[in-house]
C-alpha positions in Angstrom: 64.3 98.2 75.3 62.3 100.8 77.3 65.0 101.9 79.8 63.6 104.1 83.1 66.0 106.2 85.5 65.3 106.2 88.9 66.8 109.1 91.6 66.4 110.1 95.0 65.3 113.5 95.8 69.0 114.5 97.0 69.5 114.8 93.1 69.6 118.5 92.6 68.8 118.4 89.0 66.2 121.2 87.8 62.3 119.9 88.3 61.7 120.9 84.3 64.7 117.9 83.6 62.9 115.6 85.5 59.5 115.6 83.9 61.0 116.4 80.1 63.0 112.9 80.6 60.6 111.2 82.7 63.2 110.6 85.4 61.1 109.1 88.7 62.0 110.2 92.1 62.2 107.9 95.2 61.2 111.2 97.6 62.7 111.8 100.9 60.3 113.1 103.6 61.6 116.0 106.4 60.1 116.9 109.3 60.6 119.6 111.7 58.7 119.6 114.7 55.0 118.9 113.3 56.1 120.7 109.9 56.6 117.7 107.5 56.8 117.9 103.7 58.0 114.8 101.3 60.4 116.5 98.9 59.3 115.8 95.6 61.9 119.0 94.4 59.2 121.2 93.8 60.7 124.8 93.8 58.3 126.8 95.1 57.5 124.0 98.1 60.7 124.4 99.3 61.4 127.8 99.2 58.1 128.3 101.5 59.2 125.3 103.8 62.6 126.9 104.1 61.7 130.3 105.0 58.9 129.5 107.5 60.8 126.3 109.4 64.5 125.5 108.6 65.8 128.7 109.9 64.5 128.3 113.2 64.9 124.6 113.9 66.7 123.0 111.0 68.7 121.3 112.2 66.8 119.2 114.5 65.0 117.6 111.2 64.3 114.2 110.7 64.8 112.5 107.3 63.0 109.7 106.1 63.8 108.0 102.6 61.4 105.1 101.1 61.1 102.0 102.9 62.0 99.1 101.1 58.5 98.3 100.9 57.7 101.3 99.7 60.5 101.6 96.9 59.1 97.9 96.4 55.7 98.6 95.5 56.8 101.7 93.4 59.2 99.2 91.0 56.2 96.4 90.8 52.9 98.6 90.7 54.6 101.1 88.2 58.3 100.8 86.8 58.3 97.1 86.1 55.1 97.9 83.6 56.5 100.7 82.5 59.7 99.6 81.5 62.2 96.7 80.9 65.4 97.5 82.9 65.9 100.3 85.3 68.8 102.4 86.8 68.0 103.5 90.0 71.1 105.7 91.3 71.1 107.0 95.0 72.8 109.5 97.4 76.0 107.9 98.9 75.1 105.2 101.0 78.2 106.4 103.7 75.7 109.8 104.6 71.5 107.7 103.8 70.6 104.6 104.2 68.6 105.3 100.3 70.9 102.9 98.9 71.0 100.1 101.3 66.7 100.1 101.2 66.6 100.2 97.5 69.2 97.5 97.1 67.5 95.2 99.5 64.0 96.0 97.8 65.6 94.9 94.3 65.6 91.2 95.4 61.5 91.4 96.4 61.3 93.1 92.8 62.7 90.9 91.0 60.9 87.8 92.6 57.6 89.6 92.6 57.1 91.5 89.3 56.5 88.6 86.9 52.9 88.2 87.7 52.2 92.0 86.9 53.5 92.1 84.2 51.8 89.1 82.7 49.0 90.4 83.6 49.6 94.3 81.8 50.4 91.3 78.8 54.0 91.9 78.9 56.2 88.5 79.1 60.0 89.6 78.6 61.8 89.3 81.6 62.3 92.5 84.0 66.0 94.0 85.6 67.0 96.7 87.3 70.5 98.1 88.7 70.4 99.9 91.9 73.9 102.0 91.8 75.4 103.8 95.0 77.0 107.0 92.8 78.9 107.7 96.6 78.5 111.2 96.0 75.9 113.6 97.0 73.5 116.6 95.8 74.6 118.5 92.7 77.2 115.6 92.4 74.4 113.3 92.0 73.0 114.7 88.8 76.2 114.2 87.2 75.5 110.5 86.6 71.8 110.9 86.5 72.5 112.7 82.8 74.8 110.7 81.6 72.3 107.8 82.3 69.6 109.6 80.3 72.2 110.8 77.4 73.3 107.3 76.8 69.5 106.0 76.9 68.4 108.7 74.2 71.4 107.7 72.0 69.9 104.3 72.0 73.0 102.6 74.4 72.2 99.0 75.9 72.0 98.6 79.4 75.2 96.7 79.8 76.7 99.5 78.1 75.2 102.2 80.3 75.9 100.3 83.4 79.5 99.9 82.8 79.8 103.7 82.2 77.9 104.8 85.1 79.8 102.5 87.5 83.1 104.0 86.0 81.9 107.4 86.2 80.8 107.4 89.8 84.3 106.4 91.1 85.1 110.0 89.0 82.5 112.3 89.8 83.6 115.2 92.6 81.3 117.3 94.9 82.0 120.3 96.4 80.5 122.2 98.7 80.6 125.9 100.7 78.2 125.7 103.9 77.1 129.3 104.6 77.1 128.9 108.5 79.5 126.8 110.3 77.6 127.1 113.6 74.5 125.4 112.0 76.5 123.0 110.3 78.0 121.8 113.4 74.7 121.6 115.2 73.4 119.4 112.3 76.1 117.5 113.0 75.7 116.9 116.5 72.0 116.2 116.0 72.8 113.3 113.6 75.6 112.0 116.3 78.8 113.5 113.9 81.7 114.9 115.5 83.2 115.8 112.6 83.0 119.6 113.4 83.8 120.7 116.3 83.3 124.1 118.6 86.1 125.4 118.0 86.3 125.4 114.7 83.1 126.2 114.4 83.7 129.4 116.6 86.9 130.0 115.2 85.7 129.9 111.7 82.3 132.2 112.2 84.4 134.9 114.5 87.1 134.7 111.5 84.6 134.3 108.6 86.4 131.4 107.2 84.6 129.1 105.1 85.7 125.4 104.2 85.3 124.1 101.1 84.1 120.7 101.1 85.0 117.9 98.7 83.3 114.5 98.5 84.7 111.0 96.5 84.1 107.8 96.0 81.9 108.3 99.4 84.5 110.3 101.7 83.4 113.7 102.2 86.3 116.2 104.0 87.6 119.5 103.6 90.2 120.8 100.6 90.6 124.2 101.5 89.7 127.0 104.1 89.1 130.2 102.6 88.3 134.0 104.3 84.4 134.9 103.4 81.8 133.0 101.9 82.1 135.0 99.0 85.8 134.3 98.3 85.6 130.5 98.4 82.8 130.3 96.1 84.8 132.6 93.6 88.0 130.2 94.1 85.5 127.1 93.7 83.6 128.4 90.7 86.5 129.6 89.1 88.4 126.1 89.7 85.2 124.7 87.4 85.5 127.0 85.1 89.2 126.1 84.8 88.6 122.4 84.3 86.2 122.7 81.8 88.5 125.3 79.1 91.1 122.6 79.6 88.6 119.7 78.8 89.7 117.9 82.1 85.8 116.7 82.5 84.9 113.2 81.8 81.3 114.4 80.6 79.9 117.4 79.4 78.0 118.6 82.5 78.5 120.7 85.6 75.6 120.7 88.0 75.3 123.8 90.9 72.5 123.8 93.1 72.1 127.0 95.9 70.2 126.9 99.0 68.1 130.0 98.9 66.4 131.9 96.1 68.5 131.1 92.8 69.5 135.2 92.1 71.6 134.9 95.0 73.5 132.1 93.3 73.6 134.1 90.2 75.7 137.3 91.9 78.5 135.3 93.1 81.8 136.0 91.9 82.5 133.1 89.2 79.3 132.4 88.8 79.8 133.7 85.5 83.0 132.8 84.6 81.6 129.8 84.7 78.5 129.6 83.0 80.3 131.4 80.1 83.0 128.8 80.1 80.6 125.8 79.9 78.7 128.0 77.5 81.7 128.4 75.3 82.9 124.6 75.3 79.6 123.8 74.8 79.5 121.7 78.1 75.6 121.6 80.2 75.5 123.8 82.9 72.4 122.7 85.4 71.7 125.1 88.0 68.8 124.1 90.7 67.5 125.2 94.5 69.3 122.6 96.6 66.8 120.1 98.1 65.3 120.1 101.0 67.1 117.1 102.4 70.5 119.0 101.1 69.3 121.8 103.2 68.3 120.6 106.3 71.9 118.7 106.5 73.9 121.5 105.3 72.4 124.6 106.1 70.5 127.8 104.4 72.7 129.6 102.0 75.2 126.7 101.2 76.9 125.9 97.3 77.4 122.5 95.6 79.0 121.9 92.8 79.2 118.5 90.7 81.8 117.5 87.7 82.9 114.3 86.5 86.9 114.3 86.1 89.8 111.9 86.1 91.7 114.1 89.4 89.7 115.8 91.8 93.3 117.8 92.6 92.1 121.4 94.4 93.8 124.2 92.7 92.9 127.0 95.1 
């Protein structure tokens, strides 16, 4: 059975994994001001779009995933020739509305791709599974490998659903913003209270940086931590931890960064870490954060994704 995987582009997964196992993207289109550019995670694209527009105005930017007619007539023009069953696994449907669009398109696919196929001489029925992995960014790729290791070890669907639904209610992100007082301007723009003035002020005049953590589609803060550089050395460290005690559910740790990649590299832990997952032979994805990560979280900002059975913060 030909099995395709479907993501958005809040998946921060390296570009080169996407095309070496054909994974499609359902792209998400920002605009700031008259500056628009569909995110199709093209390094070099983003980079440019974040230095010349996000700093100024980010926050003000307007996201716009796939209509449902438009993740519609990508499943019957293309994926339901292409292949026989498809995964299609979204951003958490509690911060986009990716998941809710692609779910309702599923029902028009599956009532309308008969007659293609027919016609491309294929006459096996077609199915797809649209899955919500209530996570977000470097969190999302966690599920998105796992879904292509268990289709390259030649798993059935049935199989692969069932661990991907398991794994979703166990994958953990985490995440350092860079700059609270953009963060909480994003916020406001998208009607969020959830961070306020004052601790806004209070954590830029003090340099204290949360540290995020997302589950299961709740998204709040673990830990509070003096300097940017200090948390992400407590959070990368923390990986690195679960992963020489073989606490991780799968094999993979996803970071993503948003700004130029050597930055990421000369965090403290950074190394720990990639040495760790080196040594335990675990995959370690690194990526630019997408655009859509960017614009909600700010320039500068860490995610990290692992899969585990307790998300417990050990700070």
């Amino acid at each position: 059975m030909r099995i395709g995987i479907v993501v958005d582009s809040a998946c921060d997964l390296p570009l080169e994994y996407f095309q070496q196992h054909n994974i499609h993207l359902l792209p998400i289109t920002v605009r700031i001001g008259q500056a628009v550019l569909a995110d199709h995670r093209n390094e070099q694209a983003t980079l440019q779009f974040l230095n010349a527009h996000l700093a100024e105005r980010g926050f003000e930017a307007e996201t716009t995933p796939f209509t449902v007619q438009q993740v519609r007539d990508l499943f019957v023009s293309q994926l339901a020739i292409d292949y026989d069953y498809v995964f299609c696994m979204t951003i958490t449907k509690t911060r986009s509305p990716v998941f809710d669009n692609a779910n309702q398109a599923s029902f028009a696919i599956l009532n309308d791709y008969k007659p293609v196929r027919s016609a491309a001489g294929i006459n096996t029925p077609f199915s797809l599974r649209v899955i919500d992995t209530l996570n977000l960014f470097a969190a999302q790729g966690i599920t998105a490998v796992e879904a292509v290791r268990m289709r390259d070890a030649g798993e059935a669907p049935p199989k692969i659903r069932a661990r991907l639904e398991h794994l979703v209610l166990n994958t953990h992100g985490y995440l350092i913003p860079r700059d609270l007082n953009y963060l909480r301007a994003r916020t406001r723009h998208r009607g969020d209270r959830s961070v306020s003035f004052l601790s806004a002020t209070l954590g830029t005049a003090l340099d204290i940086k949360p540290i995020l953590h997302c589950n299961r589609g709740e998204t709040g803060p673990i830990a509070k931590i003096k300097s940017y550089e200090a948390a992400a050395q407590k959070l990368l460290e923390f990986a690195a931890r679960r992963v020489t005690r073989n606490e991780l559910l799968t094999p993979t740790v996803c970071l993503s960064y948003g700004g130029d990649l050597a930055e990421l590299h000369a965090l403290p832990g950074y190394e720990t870490l990639r040495l760790a997952c080196q040594e335990h032979k675990v995959e370690f994805f690194e990526s630019l954060m997408s655009l859509t990560g960017m614009v909600n979280v700010g320039k500068g900002a860490l995610a990290l994704g692992l899969a585990a059975e307790r998300g417990d913060w050990e700070g």
